[in-house]
gemmi code that builds the backbone of each chain (N, CA, C; Angstrom):
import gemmi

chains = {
    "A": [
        ("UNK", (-94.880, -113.683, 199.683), (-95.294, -115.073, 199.871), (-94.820, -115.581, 201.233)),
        ("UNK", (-95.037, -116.513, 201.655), (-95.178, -117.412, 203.019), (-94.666, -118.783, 202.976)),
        ("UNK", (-93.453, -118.766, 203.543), (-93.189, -120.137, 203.830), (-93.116, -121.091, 205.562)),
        ("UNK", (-93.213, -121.755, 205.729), (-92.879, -122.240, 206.950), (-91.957, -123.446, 207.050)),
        ("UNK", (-90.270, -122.532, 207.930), (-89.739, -122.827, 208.024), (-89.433, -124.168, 209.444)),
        ("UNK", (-89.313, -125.671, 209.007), (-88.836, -126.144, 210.608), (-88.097, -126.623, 211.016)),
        ("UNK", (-87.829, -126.564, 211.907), (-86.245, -126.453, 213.292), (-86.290, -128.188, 213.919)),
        ("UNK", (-85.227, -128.300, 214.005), (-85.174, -129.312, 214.887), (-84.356, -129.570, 215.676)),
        ("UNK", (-84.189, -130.300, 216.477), (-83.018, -130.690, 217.571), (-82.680, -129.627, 218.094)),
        ("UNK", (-80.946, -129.201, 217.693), (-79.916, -128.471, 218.252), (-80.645, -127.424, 217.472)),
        ("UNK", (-81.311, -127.174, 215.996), (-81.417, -125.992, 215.153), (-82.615, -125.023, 215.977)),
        ("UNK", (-83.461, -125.936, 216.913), (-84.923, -125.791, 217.232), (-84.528, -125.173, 218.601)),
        ("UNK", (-83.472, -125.859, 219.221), (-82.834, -125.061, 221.017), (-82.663, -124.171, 220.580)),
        ("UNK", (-81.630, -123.736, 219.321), (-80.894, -122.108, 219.036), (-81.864, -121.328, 218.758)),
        ("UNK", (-82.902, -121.584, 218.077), (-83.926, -120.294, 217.522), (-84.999, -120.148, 218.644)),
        ("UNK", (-85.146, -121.493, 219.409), (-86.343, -121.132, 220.495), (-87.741, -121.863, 220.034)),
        ("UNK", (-87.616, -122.413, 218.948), (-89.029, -122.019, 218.336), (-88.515, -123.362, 217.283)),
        ("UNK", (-89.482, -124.338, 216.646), (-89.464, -125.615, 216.165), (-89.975, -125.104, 214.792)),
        ("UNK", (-90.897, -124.115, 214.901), (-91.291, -123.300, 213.437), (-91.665, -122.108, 213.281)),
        ("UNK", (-91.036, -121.935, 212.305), (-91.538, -120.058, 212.018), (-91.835, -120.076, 210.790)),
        ("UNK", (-92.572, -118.948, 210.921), (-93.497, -118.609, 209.292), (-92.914, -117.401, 208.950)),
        ("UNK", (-92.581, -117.431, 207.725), (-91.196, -116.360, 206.901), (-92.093, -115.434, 205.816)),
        ("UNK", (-92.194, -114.602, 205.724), (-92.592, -114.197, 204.571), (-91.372, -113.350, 203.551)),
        ("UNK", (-91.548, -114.017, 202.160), (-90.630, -113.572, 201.737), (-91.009, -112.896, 200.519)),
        ("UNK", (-90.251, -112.114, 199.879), (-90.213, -111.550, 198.136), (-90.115, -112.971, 197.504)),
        ("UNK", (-90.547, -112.822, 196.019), (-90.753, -113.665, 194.826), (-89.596, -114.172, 194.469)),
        ("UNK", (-89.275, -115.040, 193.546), (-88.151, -115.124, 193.599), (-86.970, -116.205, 194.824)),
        ("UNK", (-87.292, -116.448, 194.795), (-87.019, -116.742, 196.354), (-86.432, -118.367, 196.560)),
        ("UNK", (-84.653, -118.664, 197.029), (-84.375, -120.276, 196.955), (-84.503, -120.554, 198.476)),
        ("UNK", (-83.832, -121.853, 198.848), (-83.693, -122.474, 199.810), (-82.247, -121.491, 200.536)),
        ("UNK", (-81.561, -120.965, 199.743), (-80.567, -120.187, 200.505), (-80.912, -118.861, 200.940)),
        ("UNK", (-82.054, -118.414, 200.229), (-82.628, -117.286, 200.982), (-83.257, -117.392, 202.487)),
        ("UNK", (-83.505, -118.671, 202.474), (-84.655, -118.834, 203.695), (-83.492, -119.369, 204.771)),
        ("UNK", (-82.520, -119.666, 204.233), (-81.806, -119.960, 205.200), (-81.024, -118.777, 205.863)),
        ("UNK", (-80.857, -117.974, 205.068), (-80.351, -116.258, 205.599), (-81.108, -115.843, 206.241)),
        ("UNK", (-82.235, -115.662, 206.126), (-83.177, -115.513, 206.779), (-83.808, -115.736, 208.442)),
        ("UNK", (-82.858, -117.095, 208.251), (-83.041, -117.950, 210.301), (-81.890, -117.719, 210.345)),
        ("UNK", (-80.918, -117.148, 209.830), (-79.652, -117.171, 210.249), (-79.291, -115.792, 210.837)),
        ("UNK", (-80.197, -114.891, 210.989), (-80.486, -113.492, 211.008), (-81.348, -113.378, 212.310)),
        ("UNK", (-81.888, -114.099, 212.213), (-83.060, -114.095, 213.815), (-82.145, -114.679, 214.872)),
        ("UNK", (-82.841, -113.776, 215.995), (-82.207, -113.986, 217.251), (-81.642, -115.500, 217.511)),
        ("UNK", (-80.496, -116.064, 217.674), (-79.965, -117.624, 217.918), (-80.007, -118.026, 216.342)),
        ("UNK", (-80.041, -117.713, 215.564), (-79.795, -118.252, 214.122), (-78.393, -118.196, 214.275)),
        ("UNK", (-77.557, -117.665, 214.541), (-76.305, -117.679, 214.154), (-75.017, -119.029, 214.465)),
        ("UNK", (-76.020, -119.802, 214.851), (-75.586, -121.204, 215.393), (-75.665, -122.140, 214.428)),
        ("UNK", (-76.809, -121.986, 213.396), (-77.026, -122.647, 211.780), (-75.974, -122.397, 210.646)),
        ("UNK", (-75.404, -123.602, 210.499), (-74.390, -123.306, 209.222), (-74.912, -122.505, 207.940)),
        ("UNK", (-74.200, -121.952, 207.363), (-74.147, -121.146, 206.208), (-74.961, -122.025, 205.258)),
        ("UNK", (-74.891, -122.857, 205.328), (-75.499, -124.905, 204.165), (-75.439, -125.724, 205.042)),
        ("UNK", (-76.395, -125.968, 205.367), (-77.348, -126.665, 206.154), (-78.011, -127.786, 205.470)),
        ("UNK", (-78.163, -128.577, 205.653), (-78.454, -130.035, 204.668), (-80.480, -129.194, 205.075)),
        ("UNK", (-81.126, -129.314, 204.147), (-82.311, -128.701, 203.899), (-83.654, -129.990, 203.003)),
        ("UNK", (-84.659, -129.958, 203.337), (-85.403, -130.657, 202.376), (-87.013, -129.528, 202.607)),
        ("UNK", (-87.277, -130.130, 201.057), (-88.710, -128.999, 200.935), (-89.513, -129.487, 200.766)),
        ("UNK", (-90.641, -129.647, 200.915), (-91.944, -130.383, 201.321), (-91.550, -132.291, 201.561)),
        ("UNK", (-90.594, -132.367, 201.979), (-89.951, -133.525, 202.516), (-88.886, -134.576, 201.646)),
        ("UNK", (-88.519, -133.797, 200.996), (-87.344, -134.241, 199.642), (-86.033, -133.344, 200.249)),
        ("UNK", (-85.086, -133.733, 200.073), (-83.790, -133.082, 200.394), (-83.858, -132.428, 199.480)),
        ("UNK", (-83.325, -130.680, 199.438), (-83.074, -129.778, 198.616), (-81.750, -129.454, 198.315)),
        ("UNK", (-80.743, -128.836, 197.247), (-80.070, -128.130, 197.014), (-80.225, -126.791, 197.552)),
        ("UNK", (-79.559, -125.876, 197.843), (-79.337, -123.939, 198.373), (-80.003, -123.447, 197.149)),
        ("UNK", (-79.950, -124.029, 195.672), (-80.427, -123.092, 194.772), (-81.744, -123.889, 194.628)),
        ("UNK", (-82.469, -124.524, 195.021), (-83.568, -125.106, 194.441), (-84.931, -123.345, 194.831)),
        ("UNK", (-85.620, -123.295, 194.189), (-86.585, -122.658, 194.455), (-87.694, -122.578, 195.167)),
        ("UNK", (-87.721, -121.699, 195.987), (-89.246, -122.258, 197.051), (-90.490, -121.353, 196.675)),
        ("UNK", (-91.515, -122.023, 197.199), (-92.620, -121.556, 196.516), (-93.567, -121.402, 197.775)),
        ("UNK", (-94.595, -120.365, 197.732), (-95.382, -119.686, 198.635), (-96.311, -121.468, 199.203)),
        ("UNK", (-95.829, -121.397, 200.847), (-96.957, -122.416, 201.232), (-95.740, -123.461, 201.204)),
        ("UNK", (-94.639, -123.429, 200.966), (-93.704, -124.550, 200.658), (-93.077, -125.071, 201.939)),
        ("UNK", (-93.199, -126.218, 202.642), (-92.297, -126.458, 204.158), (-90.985, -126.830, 203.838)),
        ("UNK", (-90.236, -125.284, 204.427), (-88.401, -126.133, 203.827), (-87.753, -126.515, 205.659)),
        ("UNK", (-87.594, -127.540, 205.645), (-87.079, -128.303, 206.615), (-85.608, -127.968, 206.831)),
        ("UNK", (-84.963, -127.387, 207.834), (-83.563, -126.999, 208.299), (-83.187, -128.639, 209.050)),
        ("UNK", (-82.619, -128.657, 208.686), (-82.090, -130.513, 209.177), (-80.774, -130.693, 209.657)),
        ("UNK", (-80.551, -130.826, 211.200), (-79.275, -130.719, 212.101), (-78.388, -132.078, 211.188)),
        ("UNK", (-77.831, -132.341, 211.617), (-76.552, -133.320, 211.123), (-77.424, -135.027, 212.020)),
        ("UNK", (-77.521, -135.802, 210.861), (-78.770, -136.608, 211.289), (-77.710, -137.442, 212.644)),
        ("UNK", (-78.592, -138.307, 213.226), (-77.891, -139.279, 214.311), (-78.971, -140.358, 214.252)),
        ("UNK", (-79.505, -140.947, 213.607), (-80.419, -142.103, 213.676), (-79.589, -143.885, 213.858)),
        ("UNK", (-80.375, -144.216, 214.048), (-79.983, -145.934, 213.997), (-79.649, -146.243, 215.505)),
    ],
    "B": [
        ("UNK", (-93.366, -160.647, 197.911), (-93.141, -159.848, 198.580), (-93.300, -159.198, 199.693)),
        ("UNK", (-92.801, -158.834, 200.417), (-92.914, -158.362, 201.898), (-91.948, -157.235, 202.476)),
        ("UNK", (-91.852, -156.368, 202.095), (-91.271, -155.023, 202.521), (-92.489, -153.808, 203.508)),
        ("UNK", (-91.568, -153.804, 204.760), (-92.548, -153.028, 205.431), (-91.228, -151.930, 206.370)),
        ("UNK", (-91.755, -150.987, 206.424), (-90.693, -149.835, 207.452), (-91.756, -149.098, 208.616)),
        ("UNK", (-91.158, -148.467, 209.060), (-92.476, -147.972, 210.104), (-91.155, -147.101, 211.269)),
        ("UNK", (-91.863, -145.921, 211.697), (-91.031, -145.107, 213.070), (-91.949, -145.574, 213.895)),
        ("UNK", (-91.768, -146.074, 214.927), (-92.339, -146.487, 216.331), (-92.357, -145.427, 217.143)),
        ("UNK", (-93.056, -146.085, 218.468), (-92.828, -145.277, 220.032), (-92.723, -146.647, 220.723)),
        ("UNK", (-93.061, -147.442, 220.509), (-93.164, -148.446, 221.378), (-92.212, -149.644, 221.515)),
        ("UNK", (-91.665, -150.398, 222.133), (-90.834, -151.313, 222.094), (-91.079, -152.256, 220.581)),
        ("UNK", (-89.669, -152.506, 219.847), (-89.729, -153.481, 218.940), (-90.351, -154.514, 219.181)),
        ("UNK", (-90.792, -155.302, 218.704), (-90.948, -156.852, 219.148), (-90.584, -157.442, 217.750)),
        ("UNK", (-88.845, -157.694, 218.514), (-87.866, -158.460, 217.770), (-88.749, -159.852, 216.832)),
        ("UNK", (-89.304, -160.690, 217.914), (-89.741, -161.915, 217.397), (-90.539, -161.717, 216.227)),
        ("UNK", (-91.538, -161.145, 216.452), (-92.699, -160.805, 215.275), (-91.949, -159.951, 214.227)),
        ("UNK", (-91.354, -159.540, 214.214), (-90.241, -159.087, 213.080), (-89.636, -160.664, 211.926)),
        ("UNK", (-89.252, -161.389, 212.747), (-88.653, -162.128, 212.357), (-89.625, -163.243, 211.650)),
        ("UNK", (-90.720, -163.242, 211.972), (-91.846, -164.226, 211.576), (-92.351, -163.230, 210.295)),
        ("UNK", (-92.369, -161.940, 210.745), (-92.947, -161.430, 209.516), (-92.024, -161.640, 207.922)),
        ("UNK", (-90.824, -161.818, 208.049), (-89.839, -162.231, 206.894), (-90.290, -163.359, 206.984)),
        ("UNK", (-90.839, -164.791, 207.508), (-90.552, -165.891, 207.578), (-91.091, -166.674, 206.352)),
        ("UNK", (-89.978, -167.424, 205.362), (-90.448, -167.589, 203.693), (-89.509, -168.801, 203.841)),
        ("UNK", (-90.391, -169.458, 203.322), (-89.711, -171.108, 202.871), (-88.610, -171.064, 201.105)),
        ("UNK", (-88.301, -170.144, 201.081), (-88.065, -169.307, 199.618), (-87.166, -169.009, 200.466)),
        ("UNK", (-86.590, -168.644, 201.664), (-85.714, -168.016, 201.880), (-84.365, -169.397, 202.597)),
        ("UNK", (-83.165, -168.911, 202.414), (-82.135, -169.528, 202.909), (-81.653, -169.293, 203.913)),
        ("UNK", (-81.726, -167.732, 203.867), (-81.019, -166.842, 205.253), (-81.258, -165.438, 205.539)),
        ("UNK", (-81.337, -165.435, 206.959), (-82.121, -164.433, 207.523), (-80.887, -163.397, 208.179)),
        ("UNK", (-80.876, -161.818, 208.002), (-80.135, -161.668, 208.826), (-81.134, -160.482, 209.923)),
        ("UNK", (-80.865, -160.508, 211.200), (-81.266, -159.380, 211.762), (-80.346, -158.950, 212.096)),
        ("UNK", (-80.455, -157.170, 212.153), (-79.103, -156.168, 213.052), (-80.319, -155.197, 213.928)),
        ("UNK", (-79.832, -155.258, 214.957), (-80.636, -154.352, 216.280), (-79.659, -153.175, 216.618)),
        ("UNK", (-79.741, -152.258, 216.828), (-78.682, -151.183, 217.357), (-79.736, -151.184, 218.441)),
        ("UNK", (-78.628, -150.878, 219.711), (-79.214, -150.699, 221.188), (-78.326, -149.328, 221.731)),
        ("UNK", (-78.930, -149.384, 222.564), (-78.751, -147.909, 223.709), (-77.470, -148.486, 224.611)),
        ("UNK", (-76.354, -147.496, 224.234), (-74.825, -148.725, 224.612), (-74.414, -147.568, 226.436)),
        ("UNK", (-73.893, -147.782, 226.897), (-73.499, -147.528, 228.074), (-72.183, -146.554, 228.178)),
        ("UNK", (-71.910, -146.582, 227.070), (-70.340, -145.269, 226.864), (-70.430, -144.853, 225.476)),
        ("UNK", (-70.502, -143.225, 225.196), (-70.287, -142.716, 224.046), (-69.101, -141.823, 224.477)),
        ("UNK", (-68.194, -141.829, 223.071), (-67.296, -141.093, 223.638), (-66.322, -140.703, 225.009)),
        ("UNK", (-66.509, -141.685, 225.775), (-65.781, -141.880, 227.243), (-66.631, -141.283, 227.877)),
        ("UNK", (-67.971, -141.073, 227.390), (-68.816, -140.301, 228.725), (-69.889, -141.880, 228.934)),
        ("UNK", (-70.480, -141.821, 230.625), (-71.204, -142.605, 230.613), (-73.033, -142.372, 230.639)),
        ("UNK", (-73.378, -143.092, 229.584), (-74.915, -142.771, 229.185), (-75.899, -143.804, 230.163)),
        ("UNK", (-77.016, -142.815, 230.161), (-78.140, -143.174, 230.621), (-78.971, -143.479, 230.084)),
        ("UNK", (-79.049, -142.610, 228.648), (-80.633, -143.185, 228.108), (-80.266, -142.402, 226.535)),
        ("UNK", (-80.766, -142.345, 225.792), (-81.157, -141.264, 224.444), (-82.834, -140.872, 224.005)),
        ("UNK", (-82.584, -140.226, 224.223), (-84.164, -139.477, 223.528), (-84.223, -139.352, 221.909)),
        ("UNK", (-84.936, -139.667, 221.389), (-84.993, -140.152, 219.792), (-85.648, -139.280, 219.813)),
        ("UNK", (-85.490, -138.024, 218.652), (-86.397, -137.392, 218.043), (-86.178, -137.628, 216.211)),
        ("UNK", (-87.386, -137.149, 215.693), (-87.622, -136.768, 214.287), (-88.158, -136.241, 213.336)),
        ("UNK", (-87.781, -136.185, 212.182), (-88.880, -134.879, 211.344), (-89.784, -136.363, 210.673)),
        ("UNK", (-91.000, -136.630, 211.748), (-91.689, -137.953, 211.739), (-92.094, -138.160, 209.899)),
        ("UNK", (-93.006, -137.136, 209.762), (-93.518, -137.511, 208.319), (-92.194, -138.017, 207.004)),
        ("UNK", (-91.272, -136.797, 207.605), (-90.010, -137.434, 206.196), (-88.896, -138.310, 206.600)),
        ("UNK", (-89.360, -138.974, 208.018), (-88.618, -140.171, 208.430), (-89.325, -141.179, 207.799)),
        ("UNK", (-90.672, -141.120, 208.116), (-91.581, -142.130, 207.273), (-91.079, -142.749, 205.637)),
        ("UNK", (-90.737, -141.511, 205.417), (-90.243, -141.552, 203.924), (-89.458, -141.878, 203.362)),
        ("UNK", (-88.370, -141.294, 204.001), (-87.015, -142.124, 203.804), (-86.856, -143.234, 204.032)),
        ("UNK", (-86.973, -143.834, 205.427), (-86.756, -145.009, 205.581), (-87.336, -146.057, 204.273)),
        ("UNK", (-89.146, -145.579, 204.317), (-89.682, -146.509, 203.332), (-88.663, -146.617, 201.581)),
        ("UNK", (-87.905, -145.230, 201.540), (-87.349, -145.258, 200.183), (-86.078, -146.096, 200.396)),
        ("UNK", (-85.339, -146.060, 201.413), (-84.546, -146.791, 201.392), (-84.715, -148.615, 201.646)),
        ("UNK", (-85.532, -149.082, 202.221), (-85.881, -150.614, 201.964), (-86.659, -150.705, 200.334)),
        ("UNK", (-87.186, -149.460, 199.828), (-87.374, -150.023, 198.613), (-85.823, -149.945, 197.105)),
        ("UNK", (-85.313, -149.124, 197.453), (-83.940, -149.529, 196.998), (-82.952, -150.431, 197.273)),
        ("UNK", (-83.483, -151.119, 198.404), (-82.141, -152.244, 198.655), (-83.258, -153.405, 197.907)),
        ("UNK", (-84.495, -153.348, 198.230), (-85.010, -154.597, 197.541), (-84.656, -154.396, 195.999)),
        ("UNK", (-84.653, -153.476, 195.365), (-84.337, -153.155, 194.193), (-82.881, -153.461, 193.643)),
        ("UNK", (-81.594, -152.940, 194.596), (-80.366, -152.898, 194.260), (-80.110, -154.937, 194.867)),
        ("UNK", (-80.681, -155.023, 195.975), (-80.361, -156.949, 196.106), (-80.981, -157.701, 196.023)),
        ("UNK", (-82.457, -157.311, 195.173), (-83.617, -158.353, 194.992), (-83.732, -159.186, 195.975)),
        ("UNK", (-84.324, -157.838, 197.111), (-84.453, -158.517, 198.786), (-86.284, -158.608, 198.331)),
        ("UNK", (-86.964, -159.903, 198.682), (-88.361, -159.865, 198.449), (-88.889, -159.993, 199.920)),
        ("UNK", (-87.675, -159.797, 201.225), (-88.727, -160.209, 202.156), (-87.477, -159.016, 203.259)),
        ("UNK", (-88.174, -157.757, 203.705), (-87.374, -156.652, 204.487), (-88.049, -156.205, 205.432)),
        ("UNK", (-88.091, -155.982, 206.438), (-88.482, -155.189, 207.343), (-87.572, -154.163, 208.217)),
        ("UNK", (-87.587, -153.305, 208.421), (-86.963, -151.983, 209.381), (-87.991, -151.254, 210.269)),
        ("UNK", (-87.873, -151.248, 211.772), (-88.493, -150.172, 212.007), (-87.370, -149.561, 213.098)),
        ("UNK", (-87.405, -148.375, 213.136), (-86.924, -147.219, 214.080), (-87.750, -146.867, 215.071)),
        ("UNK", (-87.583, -146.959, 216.714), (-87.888, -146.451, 217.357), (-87.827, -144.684, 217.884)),
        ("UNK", (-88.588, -144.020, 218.303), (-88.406, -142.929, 219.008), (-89.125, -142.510, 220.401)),
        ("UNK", (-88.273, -141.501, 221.026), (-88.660, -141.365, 222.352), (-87.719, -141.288, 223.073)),
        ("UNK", (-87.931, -141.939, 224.321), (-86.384, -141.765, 225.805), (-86.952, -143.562, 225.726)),
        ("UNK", (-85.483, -143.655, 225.451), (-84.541, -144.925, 225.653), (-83.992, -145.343, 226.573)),
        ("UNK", (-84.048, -146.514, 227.125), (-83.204, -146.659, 228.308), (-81.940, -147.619, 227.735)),
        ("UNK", (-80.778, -147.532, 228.597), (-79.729, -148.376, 228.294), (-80.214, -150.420, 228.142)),
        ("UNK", (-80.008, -150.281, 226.823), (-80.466, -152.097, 226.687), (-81.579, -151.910, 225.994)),
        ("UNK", (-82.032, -151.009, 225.864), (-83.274, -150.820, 224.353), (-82.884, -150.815, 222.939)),
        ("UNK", (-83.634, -151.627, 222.051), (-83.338, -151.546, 221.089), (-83.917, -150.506, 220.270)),
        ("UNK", (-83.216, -149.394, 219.381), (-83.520, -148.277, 218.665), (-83.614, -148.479, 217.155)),
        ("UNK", (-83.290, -149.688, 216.781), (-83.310, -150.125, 215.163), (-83.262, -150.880, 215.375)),
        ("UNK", (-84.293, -151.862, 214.358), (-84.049, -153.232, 213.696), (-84.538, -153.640, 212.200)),
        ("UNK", (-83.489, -154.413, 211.667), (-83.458, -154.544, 210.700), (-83.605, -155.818, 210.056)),
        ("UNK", (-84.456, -156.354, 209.513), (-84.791, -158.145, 209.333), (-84.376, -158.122, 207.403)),
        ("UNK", (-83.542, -158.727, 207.447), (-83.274, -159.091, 205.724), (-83.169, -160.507, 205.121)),
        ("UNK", (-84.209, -160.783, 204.076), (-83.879, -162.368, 204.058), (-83.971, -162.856, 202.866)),
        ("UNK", (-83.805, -163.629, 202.340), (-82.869, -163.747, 200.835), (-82.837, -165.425, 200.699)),
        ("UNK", (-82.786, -165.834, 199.354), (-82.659, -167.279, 199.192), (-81.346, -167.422, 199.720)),
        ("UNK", (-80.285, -166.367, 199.600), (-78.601, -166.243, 200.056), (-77.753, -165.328, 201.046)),
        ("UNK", (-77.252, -165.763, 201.318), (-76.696, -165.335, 202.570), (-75.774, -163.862, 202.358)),
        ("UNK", (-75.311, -163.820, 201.073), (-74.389, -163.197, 200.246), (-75.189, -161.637, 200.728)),
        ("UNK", (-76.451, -161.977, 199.983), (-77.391, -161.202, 199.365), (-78.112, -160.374, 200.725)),
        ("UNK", (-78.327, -161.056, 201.680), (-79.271, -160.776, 203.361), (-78.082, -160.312, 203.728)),
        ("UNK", (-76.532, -160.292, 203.826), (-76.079, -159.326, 204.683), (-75.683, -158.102, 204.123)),
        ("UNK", (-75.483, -157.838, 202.989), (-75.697, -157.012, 201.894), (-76.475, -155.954, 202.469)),
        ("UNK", (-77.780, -156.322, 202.185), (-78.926, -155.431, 202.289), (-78.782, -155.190, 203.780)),
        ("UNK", (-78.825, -155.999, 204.544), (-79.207, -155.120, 206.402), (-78.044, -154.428, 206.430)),
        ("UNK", (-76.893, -154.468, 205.547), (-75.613, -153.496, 206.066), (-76.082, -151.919, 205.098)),
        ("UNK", (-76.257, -152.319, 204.176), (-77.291, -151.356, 202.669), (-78.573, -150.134, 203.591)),
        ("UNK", (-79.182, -150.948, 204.703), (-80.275, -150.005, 205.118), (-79.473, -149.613, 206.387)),
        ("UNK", (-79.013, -150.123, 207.382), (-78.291, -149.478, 208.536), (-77.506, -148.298, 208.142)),
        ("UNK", (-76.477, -148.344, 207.181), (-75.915, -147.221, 206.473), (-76.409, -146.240, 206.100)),
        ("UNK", (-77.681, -146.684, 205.113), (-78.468, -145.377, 204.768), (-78.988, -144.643, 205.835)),
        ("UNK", (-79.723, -145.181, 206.784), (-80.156, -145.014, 207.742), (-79.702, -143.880, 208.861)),
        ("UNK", (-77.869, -144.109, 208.599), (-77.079, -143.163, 209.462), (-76.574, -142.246, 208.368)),
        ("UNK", (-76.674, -142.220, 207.120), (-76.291, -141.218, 206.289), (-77.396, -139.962, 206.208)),
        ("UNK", (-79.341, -140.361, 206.180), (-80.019, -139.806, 205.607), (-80.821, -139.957, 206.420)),
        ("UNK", (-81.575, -140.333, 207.428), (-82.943, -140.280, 208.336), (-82.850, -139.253, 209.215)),
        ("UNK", (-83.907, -138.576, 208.294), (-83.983, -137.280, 209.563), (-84.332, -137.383, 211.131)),
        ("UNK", (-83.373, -138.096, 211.983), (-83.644, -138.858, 213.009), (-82.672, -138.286, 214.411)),
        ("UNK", (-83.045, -137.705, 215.446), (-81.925, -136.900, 216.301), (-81.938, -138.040, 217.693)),
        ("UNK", (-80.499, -137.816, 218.078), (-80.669, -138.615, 219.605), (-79.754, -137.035, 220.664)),
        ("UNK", (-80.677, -136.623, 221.625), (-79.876, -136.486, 222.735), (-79.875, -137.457, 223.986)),
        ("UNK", (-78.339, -137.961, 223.714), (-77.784, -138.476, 224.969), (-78.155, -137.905, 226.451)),
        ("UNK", (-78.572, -138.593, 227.103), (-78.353, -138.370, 228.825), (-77.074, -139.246, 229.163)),
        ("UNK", (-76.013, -138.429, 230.058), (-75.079, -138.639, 230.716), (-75.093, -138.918, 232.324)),
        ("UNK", (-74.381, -139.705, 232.999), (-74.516, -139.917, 234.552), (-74.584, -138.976, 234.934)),
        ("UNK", (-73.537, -138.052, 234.721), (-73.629, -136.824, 235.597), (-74.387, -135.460, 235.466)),
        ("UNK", (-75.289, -136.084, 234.866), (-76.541, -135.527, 234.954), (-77.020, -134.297, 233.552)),
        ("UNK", (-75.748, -134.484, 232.725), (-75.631, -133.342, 231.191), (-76.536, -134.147, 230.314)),
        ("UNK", (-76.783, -133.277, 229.406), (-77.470, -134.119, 228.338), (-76.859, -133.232, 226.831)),
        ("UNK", (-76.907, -133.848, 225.632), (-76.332, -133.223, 224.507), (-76.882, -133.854, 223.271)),
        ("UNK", (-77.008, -133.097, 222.135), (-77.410, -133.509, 221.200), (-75.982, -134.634, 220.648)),
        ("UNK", (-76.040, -135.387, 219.871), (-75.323, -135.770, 219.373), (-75.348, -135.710, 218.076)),
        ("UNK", (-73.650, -135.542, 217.132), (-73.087, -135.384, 216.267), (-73.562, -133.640, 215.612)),
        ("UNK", (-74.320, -132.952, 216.366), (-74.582, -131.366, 216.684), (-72.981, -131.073, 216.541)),
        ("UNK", (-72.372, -131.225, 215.845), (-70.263, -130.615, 215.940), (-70.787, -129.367, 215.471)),
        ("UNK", (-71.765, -128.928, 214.500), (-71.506, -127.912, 213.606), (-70.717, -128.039, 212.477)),
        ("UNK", (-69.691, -126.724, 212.447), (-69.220, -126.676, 211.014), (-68.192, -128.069, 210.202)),
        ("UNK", (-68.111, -128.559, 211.266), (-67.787, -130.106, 210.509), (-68.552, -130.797, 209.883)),
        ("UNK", (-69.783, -130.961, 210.157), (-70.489, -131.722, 209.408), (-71.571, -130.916, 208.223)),
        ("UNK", (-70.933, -129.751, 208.149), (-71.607, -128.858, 207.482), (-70.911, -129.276, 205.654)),
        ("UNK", (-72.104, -129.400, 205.686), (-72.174, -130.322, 203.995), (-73.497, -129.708, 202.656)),
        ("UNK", (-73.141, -129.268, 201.248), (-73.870, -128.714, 200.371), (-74.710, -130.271, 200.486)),
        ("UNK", (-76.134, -129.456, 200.270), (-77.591, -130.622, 199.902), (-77.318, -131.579, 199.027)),
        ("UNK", (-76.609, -130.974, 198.292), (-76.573, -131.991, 196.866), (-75.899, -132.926, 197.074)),
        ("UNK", (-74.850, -133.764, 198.183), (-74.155, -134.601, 198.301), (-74.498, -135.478, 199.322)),
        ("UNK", (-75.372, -135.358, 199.471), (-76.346, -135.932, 200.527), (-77.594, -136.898, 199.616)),
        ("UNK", (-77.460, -136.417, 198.696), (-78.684, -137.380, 198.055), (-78.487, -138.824, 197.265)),
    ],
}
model = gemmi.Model(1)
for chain_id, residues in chains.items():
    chain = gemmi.Chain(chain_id)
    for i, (resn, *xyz) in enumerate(residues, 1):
        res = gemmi.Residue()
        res.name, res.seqid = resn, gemmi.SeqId(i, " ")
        for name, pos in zip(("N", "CA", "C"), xyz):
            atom = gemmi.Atom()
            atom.name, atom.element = name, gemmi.Element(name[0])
            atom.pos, atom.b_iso = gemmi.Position(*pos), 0.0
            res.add_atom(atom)
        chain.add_residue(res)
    model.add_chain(chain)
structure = gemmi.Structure()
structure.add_model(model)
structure.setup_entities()
């Protein structure tokens, strides 16, 4: 299955790239996909738990992702 | 009722904010503006570039003015967030809250500014005089926090 993963800010400088498309085995949470960018070239700059949301809801590491699902990697916010 | 949120590009226009709350039902108005300040951290700034994850900024924000109208039976709110490159003396938030009580309107604009810096998927890199630029609050493993405590 296929997810597309996206980057932002500081997460989006380290990987190069604002989104990537993951294909993964079944089965499959929000902490997988995060091993996953954490493994690619400049991933290693992304915390282990990473504040995450999936099709635009904040997620838990164990929530489950599903083929076609956008899980959002989300730097440490700075708004206002 | 009158609750509205919105991410911009374009300059606030403070005034029309303030007319848009404007209710003879109401007692007291509060607005809070956050601006583009001239020293972070002992470094001196030039500007901030606002970025965001636009669609689930949309979202949040809108969820959070509908929980403060909910948690302070605010019937008249507005918020919008700017994004983009900021110059020093721009306003990057504003927040209009207004209430038959005064109690109640500073409540809520302190209720959405908070949320606002807890949960809007919303990034600023700083520009510095001397010519650096940096993401801000990017620390890493300090602010490295499980999903679930965030919600």
């Amino acid at each position: 299955m296929t997810v597309t993963a996206l980057l932002f800010a500081s997460y989006a400088e380290a990987l190069g790239s604002d989104r990537v498309e993951l294909t993964l085995a079944g089965n499959t949470t929000v902490r997988d996909v995060v091993e996953r960018l954490r493994a690619m070239p400049g991933g290693s700059s992304l915390p282990a738990s990473p504040l995450v949301a999936v099709n635009l809801t904040y997620a838990g590491a164990d929530q489950r992702v599903e083929s076609g699902d956008e899980v959002a990697i989300i730097p440490p916010v700075a708004g206002g | 009722m009158s609750i509205r949120t919105a991410i911009v590009r374009g300059a606030i226009d403070v005034a029309a904010l303030l007319a848009e709350v404007a209710s003879t039902a109401n007692g007291a108005t509060i607005l809070f503006l956050g601006y583009v300040r001239e020293m972070n951290d002992g470094r001196a700034v030039t500007g901030i570039e606002y970025s965001a994850y636009g669609e689930m900024a949309e979202r949040e924000l809108a969820a959070i003015a509908s929980e403060c109208a909910e948690q302070f039976g605010i019937a008249h709110l507005v918020a919008e967030h700017r994004l983009g490159a900021l110059e020093l003396g721009d306003v990057s938030i504003a927040i209009v809250a207004a209430h038959p009580h005064r109690a109640e309107a500073y409540e809520a604009s302190r209720f959405v500014i908070e949320e606002v810096k807890r949960r809007l998927p919303i990034w600023k890199r700083e520009g510095y005089a001397d010519g650096a630029s940096e993401w801000v609050n990017a620390g890493g493993v300090a602010h490295e926090q499980p999903a679930q405590e965030q919600q």
